[in-house]
C-alpha positions, -999 to 999 in steps of 0.1 A, spaced: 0 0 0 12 32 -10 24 56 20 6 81 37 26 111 19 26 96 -14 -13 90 -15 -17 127 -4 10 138 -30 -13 117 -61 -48 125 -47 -47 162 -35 -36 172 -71 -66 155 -88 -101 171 -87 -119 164 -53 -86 146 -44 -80 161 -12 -115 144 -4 -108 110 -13 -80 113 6 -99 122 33 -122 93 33 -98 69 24 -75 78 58 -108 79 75 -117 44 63 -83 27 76 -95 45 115 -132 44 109 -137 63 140 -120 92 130 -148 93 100 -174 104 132 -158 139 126 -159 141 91 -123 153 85 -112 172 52 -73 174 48 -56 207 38 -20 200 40 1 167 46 35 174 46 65 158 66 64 171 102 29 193 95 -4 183 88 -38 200 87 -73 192 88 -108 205 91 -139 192 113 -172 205 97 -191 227 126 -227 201 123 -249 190 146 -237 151 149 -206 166 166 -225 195 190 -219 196 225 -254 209 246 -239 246 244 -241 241 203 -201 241 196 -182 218 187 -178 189 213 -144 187 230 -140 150 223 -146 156 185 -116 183 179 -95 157 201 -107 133 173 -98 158 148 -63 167 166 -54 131 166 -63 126 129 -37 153 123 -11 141 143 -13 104 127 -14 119 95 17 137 105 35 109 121 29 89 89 45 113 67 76 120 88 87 90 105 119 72 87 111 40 73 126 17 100 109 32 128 68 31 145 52 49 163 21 49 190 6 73 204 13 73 245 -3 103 257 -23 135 250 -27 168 269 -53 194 258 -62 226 265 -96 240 262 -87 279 252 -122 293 235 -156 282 226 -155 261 192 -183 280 174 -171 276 139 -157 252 113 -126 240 130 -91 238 113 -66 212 133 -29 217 129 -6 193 141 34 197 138 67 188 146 105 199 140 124 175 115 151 165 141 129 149 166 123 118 142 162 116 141 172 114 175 178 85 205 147 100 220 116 76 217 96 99 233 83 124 205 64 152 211 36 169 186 24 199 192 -14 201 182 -41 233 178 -77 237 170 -82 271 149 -119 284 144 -123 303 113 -118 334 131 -84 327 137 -92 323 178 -77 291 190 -99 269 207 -78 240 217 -42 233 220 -15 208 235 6 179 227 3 145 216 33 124 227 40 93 203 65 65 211 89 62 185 108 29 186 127 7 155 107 -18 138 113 -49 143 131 -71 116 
């Protein structure tokens, strides 16, 4: 199966690519398919998503539920992972710590990066730093993601 990055690179140049592209990563974790995410940008060490503002994913306030942009942060950040990690490594995800900044009352765009050098290093432990952006430009989440970065086994 073609890699993460190279299905992005094929699909997002093709009309509506960017969607099937979407789906597709949303088929191989169907629950990230509850949020509906629509991939902007895959790119080693950054990727970007958005989850549609719609009722299935409402909180009782009306916004977006904070479980849901976790969802969507998460989706980011695997995207991400699978597009920067060297070929003879794997990664898992160990931990996640949020931050709830502003009311998510809008389409929400979810950006998840990393520097280049922290897939190179001794360090298993790999931080990705992770944001929520309504279409205001407020942010209305933010945190880390820490992944577990170990060599594949032979």
């Amino acid at each position: 199966m073609p890699s993460v990055l190279q299905l992005w690179t094929t699909l997002s140049r093709l009309p509506r690519g960017e969607r099937v592209f979407s789906y597709a990563f949303a088929r191989k974790a169907p629950y990230f398919a509850t949020v509906r995410p629509r991939f902007t940008v895959v790119e080693p060490n950054r990727a970007e998503l958005v989850v549609p503002k719609r009722r299935r994913v409402h909180n009782h306030l009306g916004t977006v539920h904070a479980i849901a942009l976790c969802n969507g942060l998460e989706a980011a950040m695997g995207a991400l992972a699978e597009a920067s990690i060297p070929a003879d490594k794997r990664w898992i995800p160990k931990g996640m710590t949020v931050a709830y900044t502003a009311k998510a009352t809008s389409d929400i765009t979810c950006v998840a990066e990393t520097d280049a050098a922290q897939w190179t290093g001794d360090d298993p432990d790999v931080p990705v730093r992770v944001r929520g952006v309504r279409e205001d430009g407020e942010v209305v989440v933010e945190g880390e993601i820490r992944l577990w970065v170990t060599p594949r086994k032979r």
